[in-house]
N, C-alpha and C positions, 0 to 999 in steps of 0.2 A: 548700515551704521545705526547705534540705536540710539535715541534722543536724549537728551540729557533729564534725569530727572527735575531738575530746576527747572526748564521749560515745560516740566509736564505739572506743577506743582498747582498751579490755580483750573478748579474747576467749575465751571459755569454750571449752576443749578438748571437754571433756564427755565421758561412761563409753565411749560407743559409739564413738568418735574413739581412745581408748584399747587396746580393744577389736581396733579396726582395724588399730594402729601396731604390736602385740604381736602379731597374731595372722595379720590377713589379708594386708595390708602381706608380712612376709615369707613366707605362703603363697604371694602372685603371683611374687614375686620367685625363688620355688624352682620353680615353673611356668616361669617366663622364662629359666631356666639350662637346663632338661631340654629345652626347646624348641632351643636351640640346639645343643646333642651332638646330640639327634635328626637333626639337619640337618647334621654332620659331613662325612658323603660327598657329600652335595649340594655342599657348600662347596669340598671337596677339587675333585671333577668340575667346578667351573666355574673354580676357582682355583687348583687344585695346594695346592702345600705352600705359600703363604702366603694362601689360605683356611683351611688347619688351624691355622695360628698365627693368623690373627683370631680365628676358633671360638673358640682356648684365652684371648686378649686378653680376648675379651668375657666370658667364663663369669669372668675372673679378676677382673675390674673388679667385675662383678656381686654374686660372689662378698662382694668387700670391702663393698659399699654392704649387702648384708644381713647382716655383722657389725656395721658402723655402727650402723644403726638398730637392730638388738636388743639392742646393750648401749649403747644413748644416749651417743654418740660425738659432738662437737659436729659441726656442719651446716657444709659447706667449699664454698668461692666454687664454682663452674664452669670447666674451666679448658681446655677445645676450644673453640677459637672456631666461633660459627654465628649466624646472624644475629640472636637473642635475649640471649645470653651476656653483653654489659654490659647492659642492662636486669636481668636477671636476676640478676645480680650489684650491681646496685646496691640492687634490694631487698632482699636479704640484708643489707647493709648497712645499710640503711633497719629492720629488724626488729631486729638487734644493737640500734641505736642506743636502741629502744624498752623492752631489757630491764632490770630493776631487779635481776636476782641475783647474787649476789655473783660469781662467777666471770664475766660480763659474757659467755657464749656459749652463741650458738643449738644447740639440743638436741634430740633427735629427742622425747623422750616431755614437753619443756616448752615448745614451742611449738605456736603454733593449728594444727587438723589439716588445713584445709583448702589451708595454706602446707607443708607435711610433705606429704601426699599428691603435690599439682602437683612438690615437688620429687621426689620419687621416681621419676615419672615421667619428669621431666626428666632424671633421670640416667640411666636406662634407657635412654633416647636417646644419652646423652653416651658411652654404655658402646660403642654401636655405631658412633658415626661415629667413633669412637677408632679403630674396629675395620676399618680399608679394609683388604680391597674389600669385605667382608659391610654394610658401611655401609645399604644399601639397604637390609638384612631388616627384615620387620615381625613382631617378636615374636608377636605376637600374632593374624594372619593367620588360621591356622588355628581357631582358636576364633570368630572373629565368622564365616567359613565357616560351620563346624560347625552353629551356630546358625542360621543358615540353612536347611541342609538338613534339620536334622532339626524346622524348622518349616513343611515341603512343607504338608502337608493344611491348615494354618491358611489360607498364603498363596494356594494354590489357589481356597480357598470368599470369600475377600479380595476376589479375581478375580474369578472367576464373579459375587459379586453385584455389584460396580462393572459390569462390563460388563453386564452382562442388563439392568441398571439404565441405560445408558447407548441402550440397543439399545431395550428396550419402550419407555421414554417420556424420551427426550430434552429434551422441553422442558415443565417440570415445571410444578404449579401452586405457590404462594406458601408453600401451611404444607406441601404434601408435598417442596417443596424445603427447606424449616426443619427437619422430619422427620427426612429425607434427612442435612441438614449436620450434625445434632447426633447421629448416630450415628456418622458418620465423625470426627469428634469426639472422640468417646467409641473408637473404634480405637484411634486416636490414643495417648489416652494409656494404655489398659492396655496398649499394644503397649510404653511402658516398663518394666514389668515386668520387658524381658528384659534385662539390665544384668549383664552378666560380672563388672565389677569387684567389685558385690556380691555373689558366687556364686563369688568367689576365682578368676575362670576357670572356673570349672565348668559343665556345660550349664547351659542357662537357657533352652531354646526353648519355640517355645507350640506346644503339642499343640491348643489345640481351637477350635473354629470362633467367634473372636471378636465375631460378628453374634449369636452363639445366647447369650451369657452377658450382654450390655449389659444387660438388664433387671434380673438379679441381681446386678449391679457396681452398680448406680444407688445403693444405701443406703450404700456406699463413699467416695460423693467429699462430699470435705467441705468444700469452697468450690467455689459451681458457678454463673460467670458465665458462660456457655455464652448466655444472651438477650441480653447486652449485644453478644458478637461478632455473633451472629446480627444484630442492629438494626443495628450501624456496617456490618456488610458489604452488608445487605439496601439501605441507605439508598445506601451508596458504588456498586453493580451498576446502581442504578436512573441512576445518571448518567455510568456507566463509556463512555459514549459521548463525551461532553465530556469524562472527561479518564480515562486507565488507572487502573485499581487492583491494588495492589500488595502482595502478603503473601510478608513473609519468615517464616522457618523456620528456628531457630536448634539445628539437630541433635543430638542425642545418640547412641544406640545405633544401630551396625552392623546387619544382618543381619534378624531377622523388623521390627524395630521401626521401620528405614527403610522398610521394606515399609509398612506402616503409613502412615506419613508420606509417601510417594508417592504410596497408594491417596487419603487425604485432599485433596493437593493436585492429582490429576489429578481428584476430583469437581468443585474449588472453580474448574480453570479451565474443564473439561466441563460445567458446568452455569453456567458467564458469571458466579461468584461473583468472582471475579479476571479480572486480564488476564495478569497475568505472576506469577512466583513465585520467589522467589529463597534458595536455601538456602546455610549456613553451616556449613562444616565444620572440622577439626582439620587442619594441616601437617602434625604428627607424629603414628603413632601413641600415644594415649592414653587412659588409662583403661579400659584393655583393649578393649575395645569400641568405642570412641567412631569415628565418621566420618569417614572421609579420604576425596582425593580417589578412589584407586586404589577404595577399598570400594563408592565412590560408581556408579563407573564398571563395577566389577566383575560386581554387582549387576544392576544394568540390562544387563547382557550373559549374565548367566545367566537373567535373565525371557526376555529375546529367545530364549532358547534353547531354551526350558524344549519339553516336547514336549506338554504340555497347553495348549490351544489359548487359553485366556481369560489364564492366563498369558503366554504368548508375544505375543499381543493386546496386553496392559498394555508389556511390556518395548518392544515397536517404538513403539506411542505413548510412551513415556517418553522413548526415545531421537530422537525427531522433534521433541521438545518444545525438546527440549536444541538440537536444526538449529536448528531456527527461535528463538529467544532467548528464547523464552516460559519454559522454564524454566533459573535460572540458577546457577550454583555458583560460590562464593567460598570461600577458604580466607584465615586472615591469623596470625601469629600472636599476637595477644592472645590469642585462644582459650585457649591453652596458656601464656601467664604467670601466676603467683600472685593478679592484682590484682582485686582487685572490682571489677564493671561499673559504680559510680560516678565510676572513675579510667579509664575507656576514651577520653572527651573531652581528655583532658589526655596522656596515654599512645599513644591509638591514634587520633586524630586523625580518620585518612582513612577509618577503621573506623565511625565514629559518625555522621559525614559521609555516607556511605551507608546506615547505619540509619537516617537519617532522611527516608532518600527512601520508604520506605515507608508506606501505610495501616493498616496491623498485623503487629507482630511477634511472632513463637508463638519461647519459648522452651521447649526440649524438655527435659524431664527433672530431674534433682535435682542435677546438679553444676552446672546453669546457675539452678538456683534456688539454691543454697549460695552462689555468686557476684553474684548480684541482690542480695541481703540481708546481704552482706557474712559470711557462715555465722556469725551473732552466736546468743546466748541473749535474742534477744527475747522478750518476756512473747507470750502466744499471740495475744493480743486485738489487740496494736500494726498500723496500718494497713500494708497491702502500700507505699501512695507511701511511709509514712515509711521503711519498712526498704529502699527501693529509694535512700535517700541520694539525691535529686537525679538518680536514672540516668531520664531521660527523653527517647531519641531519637524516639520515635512511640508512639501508642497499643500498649500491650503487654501478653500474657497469658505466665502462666506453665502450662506441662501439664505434669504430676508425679504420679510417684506417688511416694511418700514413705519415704524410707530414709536418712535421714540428722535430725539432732536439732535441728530447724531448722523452724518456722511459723510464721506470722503470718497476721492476718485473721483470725482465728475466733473464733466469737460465745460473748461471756461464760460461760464455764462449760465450754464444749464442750472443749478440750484436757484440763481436769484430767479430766472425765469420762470419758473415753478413757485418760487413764492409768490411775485406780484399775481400769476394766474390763482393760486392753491394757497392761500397762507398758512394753512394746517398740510401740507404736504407730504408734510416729516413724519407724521405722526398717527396717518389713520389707518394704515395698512394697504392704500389702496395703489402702493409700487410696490416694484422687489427689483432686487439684484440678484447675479451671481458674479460676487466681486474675486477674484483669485488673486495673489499675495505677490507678482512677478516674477515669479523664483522659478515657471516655468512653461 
């Protein structure tokens, strides 16, 4: 049953959100200017003198939006049209209509931060496509890169044991296939870890061989349905002959953690756990990090390259996966509006319509958990269906690791206890879950 909008209507900013809007907020935002001067003569060399007048456009727009927000300046419509822009502009309207203060407007440091953040972003975009012909650039390119590279040795030994694993014993017994899947798993999610937008853009790559620390990570997650996926996919494999089975993958981070998230999904269709796969990404870039098509693509063209052999292995299988439809890539832009995944049904129709073509959907990371939950102050204990409001396209798991002020599901006692131990608990990355929805 799903909650009443009225009870969902007040939302708590909270310290760490504050935090954010004060501090990190325009950290990225002065990251996102310097990126662009750096790139002057690049701009100039493909555009002349009206690439140096967008350069100065964009730095100057930018510019303004990070005086905005540091001196809580009210929140103004969108005003480049792009294929979001009335949508997005009607929920600004939609949040005005909501506020009780006296002056009657939207404010950077007095609205929820989850709607502050998505806008930020959004204007960072708005900043650019103001900006032809630099319209195309992606702020933030170089950094989900970076991140990449300088997590070689992790994704190497990624490799090497998928393949070797793939080569000795293809076709596996029943628990060392469960074995097998709940380590990949367990990749999975600390491979979020690497999250730019929390690290202000800063590196964030994994140095060390994520197969060797699973056992030391295990007293970390603190909701851990991990047997219930294992049962529905074991149960769903055992009849994938009569009808496909289908696991989407609803992305997060660029760079080592997609890695991750490829290694996982070429075990689950390599070992006949799935038949098809189908991942979700971001239109625009977002949240520093977050997955685009281009990253998507980029990615799998630098494995294919790579000159270590188990590497390059993975990249041509990935990229064959993709020939053949087995695995699939979507982009839409819900992803990138304000709205919580409760309002996807109503809002993005043809979006939910397709998540429900699946047998399990893996949502990656903490901005799609902040979104599932409507990023409220639930008490810890309150169940995942009820904070998921109603959002139920298919059986769904949340992987996260935890940086943001936001949990649910956890047993009597267990969150205060971890505060008085961790008072920043919430919020550093250094738990995860795999929360799944009840439904099966």
């Amino acid at each position: 049953m799903a909650v009443s909008p009225e009870s969902l209507s007040g939302q708590d900013v909270g310290s760490f959100a504050y935090i954010t809007i004060k501090d990190r907020i325009p950290q990225i935002l002065t990251k996102v200017i310097d990126t662009l001067h750096r790139h002057k003569n690049e701009f100039f060399e493909k555009h002349g003198e009206e690439g140096t007048e967008a350069e100065k456009k964009a730095i100057s727009l930018l510019s303004k939006l990070r005086n905005e927000l540091q001196t809580d300046k009210p929140i103004v419509p969108l005003v480049e049209k792009f294929v979001d822009t009335d949508i997005w502009n009607q929920y600004l309207e939609d949040q005005q209509s909501l506020l009780h203060e006296s002056d009657g407007e939207l404010r950077w440091f007095h609205s929820p931060w989850l709607f502050v953040e998505c806008y930020m972003y959004r204007r960072i975009h708005e900043a650019l496509i103001q900006s032809s012909p630099i319209d195309y650039f992606d702020v933030f390119k170089e950094s989900k890169e970076q991140n990449f590279f300088e997590s070689q040795a992790s994704v190497i030994a990624l490799c090497t044991y998928l393949q070797e694993l793939r080569r000795t014993s293809e076709e596996l017994g029943e628990e060392p296939l469960k074995k097998e899947f709940l380590k990949f798993l367990q990749v999975s999610l600390w491979g979020n870890k690497c999250d730019l937008s929390l690290s202000g853009g800063e590196s964030s790559s994994q140095k060390n061989n994520l197969m060797n620390l699973l056992e030391e990570l295990k007293p970390f997650i603190l909701v851990d349905d991990t047997e219930r996926l294992w049962s529905l996919l074991n149960r769903l494999r055992k009849t994938r002959d009569k009808a496909p089975v289908r696991v989407d993958i609803v992305l997060d981070n660029s760079g080592f953690e997609l890695i991750t998230d490829f290694v996982l999904a070429d075990f689950l269709l390599s070992f006949k756990l799935t038949s098809e796969i189908h991942f979700y990404g971001k239109t625009i870039p977002w949240f520093v990090s977050d997955t685009t098509l281009h990253d998507f693509n980029w990615l799998m063209e630098q494995m294919k390259r790579s000159n270590h052999k188990w590497m390059s292995k993975c990249g041509v299988n990935w990229e064959a996966y993709v020939k053949a439809g087995t695995w699939v890539y979507h982009d839409h832009m819900f992803w990138t509006l304000p709205h919580e995944y409760c309002a996807m049904a109503q809002v993005a129709p043809d979006l939910y319509a397709e998540l429900q073509k699946a047998d399990l959907i893996l949502f990656k990371g903490d901005l799609n958990y902040r979104k599932l939950t409507g990023d409220r102050k639930w008490a810890f204990t309150t169940p995942f269906h009820q904070a998921l409001n109603g959002f139920h396209p298919a059986p769904l798991c949340s992987i996260r690791t935890l940086k943001a002020e936001v949990q649910v599901g956890l047993q009597p006692g267990q969150g205060e206890e971890l505060a008085a131990s961790e008072p920043s608990w919430l919020t550093t990355g250094k738990y995860g879950i795999f929360q799944a929805d009840g439904s099966f």
